[in-house]
C-alpha positions in Angstrom: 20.9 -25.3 5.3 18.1 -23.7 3.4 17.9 -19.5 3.0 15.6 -17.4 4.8 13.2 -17.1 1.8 12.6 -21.2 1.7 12.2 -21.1 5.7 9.5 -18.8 5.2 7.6 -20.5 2.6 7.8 -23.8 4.9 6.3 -21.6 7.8 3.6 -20.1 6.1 2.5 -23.5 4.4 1.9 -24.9 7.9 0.3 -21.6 9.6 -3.6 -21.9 9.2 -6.4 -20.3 11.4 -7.9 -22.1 13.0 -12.0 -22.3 12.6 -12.9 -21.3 15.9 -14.7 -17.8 17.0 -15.7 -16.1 19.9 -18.2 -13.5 19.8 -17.3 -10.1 21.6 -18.3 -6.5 22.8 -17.4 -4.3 20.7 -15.4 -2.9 23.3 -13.3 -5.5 23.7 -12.8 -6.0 20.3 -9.4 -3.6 19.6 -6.6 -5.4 17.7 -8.9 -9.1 17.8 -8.8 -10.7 14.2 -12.8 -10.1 12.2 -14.4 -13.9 12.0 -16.8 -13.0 9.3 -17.4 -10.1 6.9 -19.0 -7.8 9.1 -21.7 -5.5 6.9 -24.2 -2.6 7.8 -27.9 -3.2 8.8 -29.3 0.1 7.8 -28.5 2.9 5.7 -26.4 5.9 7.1 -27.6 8.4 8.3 -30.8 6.9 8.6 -32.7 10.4 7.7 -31.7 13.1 5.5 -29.9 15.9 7.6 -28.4 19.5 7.8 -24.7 19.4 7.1 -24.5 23.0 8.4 -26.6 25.4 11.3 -28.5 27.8 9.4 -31.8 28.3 7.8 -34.0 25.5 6.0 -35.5 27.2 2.8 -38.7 26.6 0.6 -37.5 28.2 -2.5 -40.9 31.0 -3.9 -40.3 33.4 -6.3 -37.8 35.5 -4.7 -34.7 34.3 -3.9 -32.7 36.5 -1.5 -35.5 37.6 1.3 -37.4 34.3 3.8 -39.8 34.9 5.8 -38.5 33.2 9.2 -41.3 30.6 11.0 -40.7 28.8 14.5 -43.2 25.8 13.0 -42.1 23.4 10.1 -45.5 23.3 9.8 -45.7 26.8 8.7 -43.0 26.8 6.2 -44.1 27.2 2.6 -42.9 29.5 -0.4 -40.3 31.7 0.4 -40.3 31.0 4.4 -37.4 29.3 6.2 -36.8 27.9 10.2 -33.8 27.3 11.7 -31.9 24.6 11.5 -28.7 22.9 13.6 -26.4 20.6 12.3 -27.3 17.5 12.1 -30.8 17.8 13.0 -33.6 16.0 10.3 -34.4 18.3 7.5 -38.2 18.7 6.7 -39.1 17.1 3.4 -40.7 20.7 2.2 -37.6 22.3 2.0 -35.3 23.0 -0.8 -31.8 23.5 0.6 -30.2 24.9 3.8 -27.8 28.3 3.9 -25.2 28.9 6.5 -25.8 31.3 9.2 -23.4 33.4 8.1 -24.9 33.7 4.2 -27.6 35.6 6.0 -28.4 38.8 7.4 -31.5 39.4 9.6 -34.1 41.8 9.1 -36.9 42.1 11.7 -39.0 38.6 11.0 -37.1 38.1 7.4 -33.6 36.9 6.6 -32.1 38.3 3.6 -29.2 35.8 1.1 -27.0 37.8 -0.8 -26.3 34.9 -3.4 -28.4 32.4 -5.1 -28.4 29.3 -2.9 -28.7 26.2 -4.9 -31.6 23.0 -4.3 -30.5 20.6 -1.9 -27.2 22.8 -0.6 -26.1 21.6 2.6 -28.1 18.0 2.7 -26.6 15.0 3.8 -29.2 12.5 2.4 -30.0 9.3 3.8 -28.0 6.6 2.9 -25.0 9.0 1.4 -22.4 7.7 3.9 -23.6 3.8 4.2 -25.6 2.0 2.2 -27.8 -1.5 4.0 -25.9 -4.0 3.7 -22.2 -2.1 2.9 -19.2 -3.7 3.9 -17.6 -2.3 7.6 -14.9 -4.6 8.8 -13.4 -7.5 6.1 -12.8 -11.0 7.2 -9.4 -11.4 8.4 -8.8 -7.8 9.3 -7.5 -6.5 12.3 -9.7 -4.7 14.3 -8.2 -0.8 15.1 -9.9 2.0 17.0 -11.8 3.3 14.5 -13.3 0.3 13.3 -14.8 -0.8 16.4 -16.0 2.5 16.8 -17.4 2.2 12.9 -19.3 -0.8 14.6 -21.0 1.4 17.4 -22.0 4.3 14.5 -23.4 1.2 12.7 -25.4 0.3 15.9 -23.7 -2.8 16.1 -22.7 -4.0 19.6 -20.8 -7.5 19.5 -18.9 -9.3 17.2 -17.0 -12.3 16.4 -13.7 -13.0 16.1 -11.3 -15.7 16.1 -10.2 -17.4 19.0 -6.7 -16.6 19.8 -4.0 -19.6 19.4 -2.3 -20.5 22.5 1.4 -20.6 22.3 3.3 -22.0 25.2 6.9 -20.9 26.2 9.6 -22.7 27.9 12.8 -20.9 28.6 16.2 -22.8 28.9 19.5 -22.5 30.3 21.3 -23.1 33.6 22.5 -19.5 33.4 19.9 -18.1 32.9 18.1 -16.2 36.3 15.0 -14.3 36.2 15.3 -10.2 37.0 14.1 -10.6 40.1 16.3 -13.3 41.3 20.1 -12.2 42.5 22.5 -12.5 39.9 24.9 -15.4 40.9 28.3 -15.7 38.7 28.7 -16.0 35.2 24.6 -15.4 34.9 22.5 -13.3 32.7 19.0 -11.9 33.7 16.0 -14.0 31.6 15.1 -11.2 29.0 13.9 -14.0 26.8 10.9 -14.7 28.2 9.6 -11.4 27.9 10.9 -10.8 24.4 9.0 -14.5 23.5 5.3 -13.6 25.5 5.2 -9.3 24.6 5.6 -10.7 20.8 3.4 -13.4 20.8 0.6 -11.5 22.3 1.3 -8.5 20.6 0.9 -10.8 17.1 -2.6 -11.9 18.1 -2.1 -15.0 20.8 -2.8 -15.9 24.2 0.4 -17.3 25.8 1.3 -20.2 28.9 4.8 -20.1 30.6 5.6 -23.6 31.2 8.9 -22.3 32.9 12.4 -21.9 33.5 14.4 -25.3 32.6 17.9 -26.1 33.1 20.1 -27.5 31.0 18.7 -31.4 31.8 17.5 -33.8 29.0 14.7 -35.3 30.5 13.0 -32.8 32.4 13.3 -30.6 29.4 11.8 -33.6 27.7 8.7 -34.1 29.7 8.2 -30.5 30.0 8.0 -30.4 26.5 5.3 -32.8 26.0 3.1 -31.4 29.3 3.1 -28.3 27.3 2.0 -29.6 23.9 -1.0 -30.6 25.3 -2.2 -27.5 26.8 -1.1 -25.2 23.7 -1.2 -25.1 20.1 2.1 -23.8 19.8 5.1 -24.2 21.5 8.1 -22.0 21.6 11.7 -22.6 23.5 14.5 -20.3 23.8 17.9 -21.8 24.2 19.6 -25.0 23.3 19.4 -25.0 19.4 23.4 -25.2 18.8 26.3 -26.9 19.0 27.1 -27.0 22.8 27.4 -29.4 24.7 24.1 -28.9 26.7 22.3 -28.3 24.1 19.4 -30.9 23.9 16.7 -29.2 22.2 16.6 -30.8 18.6 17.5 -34.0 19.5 14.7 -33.7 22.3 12.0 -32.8 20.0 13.0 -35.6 17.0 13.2 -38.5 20.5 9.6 -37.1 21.2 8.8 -37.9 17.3 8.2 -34.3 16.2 8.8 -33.8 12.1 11.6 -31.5 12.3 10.7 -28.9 8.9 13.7 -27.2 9.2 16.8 -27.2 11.7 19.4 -24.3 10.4 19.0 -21.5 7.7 21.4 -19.1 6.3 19.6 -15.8 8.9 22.1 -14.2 10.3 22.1 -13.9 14.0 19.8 -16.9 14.6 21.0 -19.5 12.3 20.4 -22.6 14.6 16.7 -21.4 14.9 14.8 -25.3 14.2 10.6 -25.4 13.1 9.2 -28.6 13.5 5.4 -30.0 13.7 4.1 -32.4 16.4 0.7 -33.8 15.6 -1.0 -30.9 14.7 1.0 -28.1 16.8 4.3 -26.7 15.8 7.5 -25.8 17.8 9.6 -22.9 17.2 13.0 -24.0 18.9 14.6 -20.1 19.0 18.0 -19.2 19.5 19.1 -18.1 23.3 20.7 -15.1 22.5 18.5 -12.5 22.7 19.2 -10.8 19.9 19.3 -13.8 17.9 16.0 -14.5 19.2 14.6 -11.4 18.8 15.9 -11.3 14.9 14.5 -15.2 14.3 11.3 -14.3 16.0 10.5 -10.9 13.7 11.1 -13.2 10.6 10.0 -16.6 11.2 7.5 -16.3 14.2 5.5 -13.4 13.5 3.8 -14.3 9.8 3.3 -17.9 11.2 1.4 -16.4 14.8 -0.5 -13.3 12.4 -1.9 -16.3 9.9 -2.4 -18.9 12.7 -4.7 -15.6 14.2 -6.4 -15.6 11.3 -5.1 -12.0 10.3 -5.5 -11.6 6.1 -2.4 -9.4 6.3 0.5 -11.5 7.9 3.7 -11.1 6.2 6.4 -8.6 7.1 6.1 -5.3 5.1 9.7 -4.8 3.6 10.4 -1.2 2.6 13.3 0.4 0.5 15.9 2.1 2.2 19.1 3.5 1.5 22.6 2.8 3.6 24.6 5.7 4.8 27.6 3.2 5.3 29.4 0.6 4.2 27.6 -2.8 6.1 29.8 -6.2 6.0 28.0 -9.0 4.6 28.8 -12.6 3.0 27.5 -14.1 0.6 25.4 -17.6 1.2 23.6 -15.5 4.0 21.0 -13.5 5.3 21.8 -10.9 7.3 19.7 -9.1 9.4 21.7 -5.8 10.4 19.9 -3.6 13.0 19.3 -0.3 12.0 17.9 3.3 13.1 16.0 5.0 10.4 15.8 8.6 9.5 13.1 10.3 6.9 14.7 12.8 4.5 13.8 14.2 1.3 11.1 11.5 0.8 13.9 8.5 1.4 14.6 6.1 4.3 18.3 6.4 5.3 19.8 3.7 6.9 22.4 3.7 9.8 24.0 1.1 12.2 22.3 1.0 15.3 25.6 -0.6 17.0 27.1 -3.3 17.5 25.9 -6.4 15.2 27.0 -9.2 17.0 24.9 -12.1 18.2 25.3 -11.1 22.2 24.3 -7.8 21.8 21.1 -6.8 22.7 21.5 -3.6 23.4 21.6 -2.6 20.0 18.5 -4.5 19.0 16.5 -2.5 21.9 17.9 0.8 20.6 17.0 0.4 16.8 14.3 0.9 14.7 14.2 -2.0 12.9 16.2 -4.7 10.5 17.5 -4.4 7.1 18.1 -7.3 4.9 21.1 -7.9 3.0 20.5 -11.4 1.7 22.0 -14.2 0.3 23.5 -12.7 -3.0 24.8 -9.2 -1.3 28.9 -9.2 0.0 30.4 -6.5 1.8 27.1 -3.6 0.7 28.9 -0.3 -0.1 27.3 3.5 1.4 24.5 4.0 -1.0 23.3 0.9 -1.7 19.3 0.4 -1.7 18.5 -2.3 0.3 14.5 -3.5 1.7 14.4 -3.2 5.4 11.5 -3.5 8.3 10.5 -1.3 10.9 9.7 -2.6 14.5 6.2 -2.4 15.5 6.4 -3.6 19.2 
C-alpha cells in the first residue's frame, strides 16, 4: 500500500495532453484549455485618445483662457474643441482638461490651474503592445479572457481537444433516481458525481452504463468502452466482497495495474491502471469515498490530460477548531466547512466522517488533510486543506 503522496506522483507521470486542437469562436471558448500562446496583432488602442470629456488644448502664451473652435482644423495657439472620452485626439494638441477644470465665458473657456502637456492622453500602444502576450499556453480560458480576445479583434482560437473519459457504474443495488427504489437499494448518485467532475475538469464524457454485479458482462463492457474513450472510469467493485470483480477484471483483460490500494482515507481500495495507451480509474462505490478519491487522484490526472498548465490541487493552511481522530500510516481526508476570520481559515467538522455518508460530503466546503505522520490532531492544530470548486 503506497501513501497518497506516491499515488499522486504515479498519476501525474502518466497524465499528458494530448497534441490534438480544435479551433473555436471565441464565444465558445469559456473554461476550454489555450492550444498555443495566443499574442496581440496590433497595438492598443490603435490611436492616441482622450481619457476624459473635456476640452483638447494647443498650449500659446496664456495659460488659463482658450479660445473654443467647433473645427480641429481651426485649432492653433491658445484655442481648444471639445473632446469625449475616448474619441481620437488631434495630433496639434497639447493635453486635454476635464469639463469640470473649466468655466465658460462667452466663446472662451477659462482653467484655473496650470494643466500640464499630454494630461489626459491614453497613447497608442499604452495598454498593448503588437505582438504582447494575451492568453498563455495551457491556461484556462475565463470570461475576461475571451473577452481580452474580442478587444484584441481576435475572433477564433484553438484549444485542445477534450479527452473522452468513459463511465461505467456497478452494482446490483444500485437503481437510478428515476427508477422505484426496490429493497435494500440506494439511488445511483455516482454517476452524476463521476460525469459533473469530469466535465467540469475539462473532458467530454460517455456513459457506457449501469452493470450488475456479473464478471463477464462487466468484462466486455469494459473493453467496448476502451475503445471509444481515452479514459475509463468505474465506480464500485474495488474491495474485498464477494462480488467484487473489478481488479481482477481489468489484470484478466491485461491492463498494467499502477496502483491497487493507498493509505487515503475513505477510498482506500481506489486501483489506477493503464491499458495500451488509456488509463482506468477503478473508484470506490461509496459515494463519499468516491467523491474523496476523485478530488485527489482524478482531478490533476483529467486537468493535465486537458492540457491545463495548472493541474494540481491548491492546498491551503487552515486551522482546526476541534480535536479530529486520525492514525497514523494514513491519509485522511476529513470533510470540513470553512469560516474566514481575522485573516485565518478555521476548520470545523462538516459531520459525520464515515465512508457511507454522503451527506456530509454535499454539505461541506471542502477536505482537510491530516496525513500519514499526524495521530489523533488536537483543536488548534494548522493543518493544509482544499476547498471544493464544483
Amino acid at each position: 500500500m503506497i501513501d497518497v503522496k506516491e499515488a499522486v506522483n504515479i498519476i501525474l507521470k502518466n497524465a499528458q495532453p494530448r497534441d490534438i486542437y480544435e479551433e473555436i469562436y471565441i464565444s465558445n471558448s469559456t473554461d476550454r484549455v489555450c492550444f498555443d500562446n495566443v499574442t496581440c496583432d496590433m497595438d492598443i488602442p490603435t490611436f492616441t485618445r482622450s481619457a476624459m470629456d473635456g476640452y483638447a488644448l494647443v498650449f500659446g502664451q496664456d495659460r488659463h483662457r482658450y479660445k473654443i473652435v467647433e473645427n480641429k482644423k481651426d485649432l492653433k495657439e491658445n484655442r481648444c474643441i471639445r473632446i469625449n472620452t475616448g474619441f481620437p485626439i488631434p495630433k496639434i494638441a497639447d493635453a486635454v482638461v476635464e469639463i469640470e477644470k473649466t468655466v465658460k465665458n462667452g466663446e472662451y473657456i477659462i482653467i484655473e490651474d496650470i494643466v500640464q502637456k499630454e494630461r489626459n492622453f491614453t497613447k497608442s500602444g499604452t495598454e498593448l503592445k503588437k505582438g504582447s502576450l494575451l492568453i498563455k499556453k495551457g491556461e484556462k480560458i475565463s470570461v475576461r479572457k475571451m473577452a481580452l480576445l474580442a478587444y484584441a479583434g481576435i475572433v477564433s482560437i484553438k484549444v485542445y481537444q477534450k479527452p473522452i473519459v468513459g463511465i461505467i457504474t456497478t452494482g446490483d443495488e444500485v437503481v437510478f433516481p428515476s427508477c422505484d427504489l426496490p429493497e435494500n437499494s440506494v439511488f445511483n448518485s455516482n454517476f452524476f458525481i463521476v460525469d459533473g467532475l469530469a466535465k467540469k475538469w475539462g473532458a467530454n464524457t460517455i456513459y457506457f452504463g449501469h452493470i450488475n454485479d456479473e464478471k463477464t458482462a462487466f468484462r466486455e463492457r469494459i473493453l467496448y468502452a476502451l475503445d471509444r474513450c481515452d479514459v475509463l472510469l468505474t465506480t464500485g467493485g474495488v474491495s474485498k466482497g464477494t462480488k467484487d470483480y473489478t481488479k481482477d477484471v481489468l489484470r484478466d483483460i491485461g491492463a498494467n495495474v499502477l496502483f491497487e490500494r493507498t493509505a487515503i482515507k475513505p477510498g482506500k481500495p481506489a486501483a489506477f491502471a493503464a491499458y495500451k495507451d488509456k488509463y482506468i480509474f477503478s473508484l470506490p462505490g461509496w459515494p463519499a469515498a468516491l467523491y474523496t478519491t476523485a478530488y485527489i487522484y482524478l482531478k490533476p490526472f483529467l486537468m493535465k490530460s486537458a492540457g491545463m498548465s495548472r493541474y494540481e490541487n491548491i492546498f491551503l493552511s487552515g486551522i482546526l477548531n476541534e480535536d479530529m481522530h486520525s492514525q497514523k500510516d494514513k491519509d485522511y481526508f476529513n470533510r470540513v466547512k470553512v469560516e474566514y476570520k481575522k485573516g485565518e481559515f478555521y476548520l470545523n467538522s462538516a459531520g459525520s466522517q464515515k465512508t457511507d455518508n454522503y451527506y456530509s460530503i454535499a454539505n461541506s466546503d471542502g477536505l482537510v488533510w491530516l496525513d500519514t505522520k499526524k495521530e489523533n490532531v488536537k483543536k488548534g492544530s494548522e493543518l493544509p486543506f482544499l476547498f471544493f470548486e464544483d
